[in-house]
GUKOL-139467 format. One record per residue: x, y negated, z of N, C-alpha, C in turn; residue in one letter; residue number from 1. Coordinates in pm, whole numbers. Layout:
N
   n_px   n_py   n_pz  ca_px  ca_py  ca_pz   c_px   c_py   c_pz residu num
      X      Y      Z      X      Y      Z      X      Y      Z      A NUM
...
This chain:
77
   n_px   n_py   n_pz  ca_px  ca_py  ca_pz   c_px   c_py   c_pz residu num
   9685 -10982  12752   9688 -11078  12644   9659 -11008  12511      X   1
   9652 -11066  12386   9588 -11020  12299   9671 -10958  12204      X   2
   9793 -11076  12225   9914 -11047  12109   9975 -10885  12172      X   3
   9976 -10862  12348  10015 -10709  12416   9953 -10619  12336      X   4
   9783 -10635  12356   9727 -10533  12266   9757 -10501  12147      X   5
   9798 -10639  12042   9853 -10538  11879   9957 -10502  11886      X   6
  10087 -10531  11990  10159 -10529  11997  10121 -10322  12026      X   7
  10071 -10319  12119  10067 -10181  12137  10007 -10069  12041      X   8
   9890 -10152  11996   9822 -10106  11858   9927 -10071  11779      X   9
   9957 -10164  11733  10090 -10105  11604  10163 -10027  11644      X  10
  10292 -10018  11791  10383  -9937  11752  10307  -9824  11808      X  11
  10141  -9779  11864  10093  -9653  11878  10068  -9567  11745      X  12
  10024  -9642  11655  10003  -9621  11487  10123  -9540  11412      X  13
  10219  -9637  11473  10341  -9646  11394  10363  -9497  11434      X  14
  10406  -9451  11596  10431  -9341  11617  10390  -9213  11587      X  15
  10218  -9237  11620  10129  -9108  11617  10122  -9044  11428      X  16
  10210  -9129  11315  10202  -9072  11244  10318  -8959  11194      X  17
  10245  -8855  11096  10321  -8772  11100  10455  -8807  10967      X  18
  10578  -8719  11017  10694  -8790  10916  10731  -8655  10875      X  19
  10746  -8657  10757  10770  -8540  10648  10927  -8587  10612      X  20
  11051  -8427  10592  11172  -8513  10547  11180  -8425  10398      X  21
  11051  -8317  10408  11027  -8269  10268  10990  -8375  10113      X  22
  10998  -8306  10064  10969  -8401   9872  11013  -8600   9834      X  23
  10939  -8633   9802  11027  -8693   9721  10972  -8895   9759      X  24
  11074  -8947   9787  11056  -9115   9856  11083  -9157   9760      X  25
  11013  -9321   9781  11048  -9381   9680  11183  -9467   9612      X  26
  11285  -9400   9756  11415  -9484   9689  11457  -9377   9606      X  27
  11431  -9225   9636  11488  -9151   9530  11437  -9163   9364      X  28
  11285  -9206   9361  11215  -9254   9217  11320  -9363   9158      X  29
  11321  -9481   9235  11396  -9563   9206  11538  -9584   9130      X  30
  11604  -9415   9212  11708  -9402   9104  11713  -9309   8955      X  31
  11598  -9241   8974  11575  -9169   8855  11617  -9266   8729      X  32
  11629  -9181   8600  11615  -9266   8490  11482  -9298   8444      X  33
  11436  -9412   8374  11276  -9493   8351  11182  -9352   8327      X  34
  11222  -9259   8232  11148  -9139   8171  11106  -9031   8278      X  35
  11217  -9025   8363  11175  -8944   8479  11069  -9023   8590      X  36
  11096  -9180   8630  11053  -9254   8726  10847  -9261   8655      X  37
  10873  -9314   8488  10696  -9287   8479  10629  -9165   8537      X  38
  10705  -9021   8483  10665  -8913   8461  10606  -8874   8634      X  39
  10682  -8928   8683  10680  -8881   8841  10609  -8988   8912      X  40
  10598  -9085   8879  10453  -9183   8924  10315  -9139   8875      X  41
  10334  -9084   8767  10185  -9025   8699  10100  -8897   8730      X  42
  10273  -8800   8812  10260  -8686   8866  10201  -8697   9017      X  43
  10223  -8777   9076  10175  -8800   9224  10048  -8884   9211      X  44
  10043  -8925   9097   9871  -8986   9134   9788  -8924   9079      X  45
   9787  -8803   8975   9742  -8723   8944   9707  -8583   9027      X  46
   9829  -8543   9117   9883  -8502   9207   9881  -8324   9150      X  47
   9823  -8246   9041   9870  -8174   8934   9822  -8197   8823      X  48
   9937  -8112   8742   9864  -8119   8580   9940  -8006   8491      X  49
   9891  -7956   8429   9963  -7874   8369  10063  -7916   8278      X  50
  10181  -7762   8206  10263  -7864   8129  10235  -7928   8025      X  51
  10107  -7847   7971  10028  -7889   7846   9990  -8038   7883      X  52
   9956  -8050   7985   9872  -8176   8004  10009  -8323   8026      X  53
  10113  -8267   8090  10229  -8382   8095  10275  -8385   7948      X  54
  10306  -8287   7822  10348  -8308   7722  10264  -8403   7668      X  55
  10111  -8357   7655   9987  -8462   7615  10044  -8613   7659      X  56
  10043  -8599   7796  10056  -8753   7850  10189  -8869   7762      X  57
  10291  -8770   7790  10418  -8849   7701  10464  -8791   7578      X  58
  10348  -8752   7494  10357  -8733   7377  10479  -8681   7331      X  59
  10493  -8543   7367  10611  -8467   7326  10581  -8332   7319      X  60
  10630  -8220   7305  10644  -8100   7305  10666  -8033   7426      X  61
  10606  -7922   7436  10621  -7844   7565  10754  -7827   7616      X  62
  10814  -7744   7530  10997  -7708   7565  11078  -7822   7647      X  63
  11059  -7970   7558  11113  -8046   7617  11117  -8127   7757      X  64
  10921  -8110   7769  10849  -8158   7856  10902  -8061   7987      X  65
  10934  -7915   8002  10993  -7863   8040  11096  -7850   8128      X  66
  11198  -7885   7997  11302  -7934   8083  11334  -8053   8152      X  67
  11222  -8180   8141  11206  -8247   8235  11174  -8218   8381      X  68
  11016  -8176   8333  10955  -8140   8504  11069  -8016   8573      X  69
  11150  -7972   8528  11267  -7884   8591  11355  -7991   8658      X  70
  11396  -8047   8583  11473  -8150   8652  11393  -8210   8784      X  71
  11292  -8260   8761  11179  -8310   8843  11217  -8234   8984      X  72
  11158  -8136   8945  11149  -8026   9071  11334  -8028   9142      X  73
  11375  -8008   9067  11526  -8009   9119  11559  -8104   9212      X  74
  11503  -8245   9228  11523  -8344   9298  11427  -8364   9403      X  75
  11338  -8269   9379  11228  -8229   9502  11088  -8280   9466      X  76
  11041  -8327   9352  10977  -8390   9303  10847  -8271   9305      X  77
């Protein structure tokens, strides 16, 4: 039957992919605060940038910009 076949389609899909329990999901973004949650949506679709280039982005200073993406990283980001 046809509905067997997606039926098998999907949960073969579902399985054969690979699951990472490294870096960072989106319920953990979710709890960030708003400043961290942009910074780290902009960082994964960019996927790098320097710090020069994240201060550029949210218009701030290096030092500070800094001690963000530290934090960042701290949460696995």
């Amino acid at each position: 039957m046809a509905d067997d076949s997606l039926d098998t389609l999907l949960n073969s899909s579902r399985r054969s992919r690979p699951r990472s329990s490294d870096g960072l999901r989106m319920a953990d973004i979710l709890l960030m605060p708003a400043a961290h949650q942009s910074l780290a949506n902009w960082l994964m679709r960019r996927y790098e940038a320097s710090i020069e280039d994240i201060a550029a982005h949210v218009n701030t200073d290096v030092a500070t910009i800094q001690a963000t993406v530290d934090s960042l990283v701290k949460r696995g980001c």
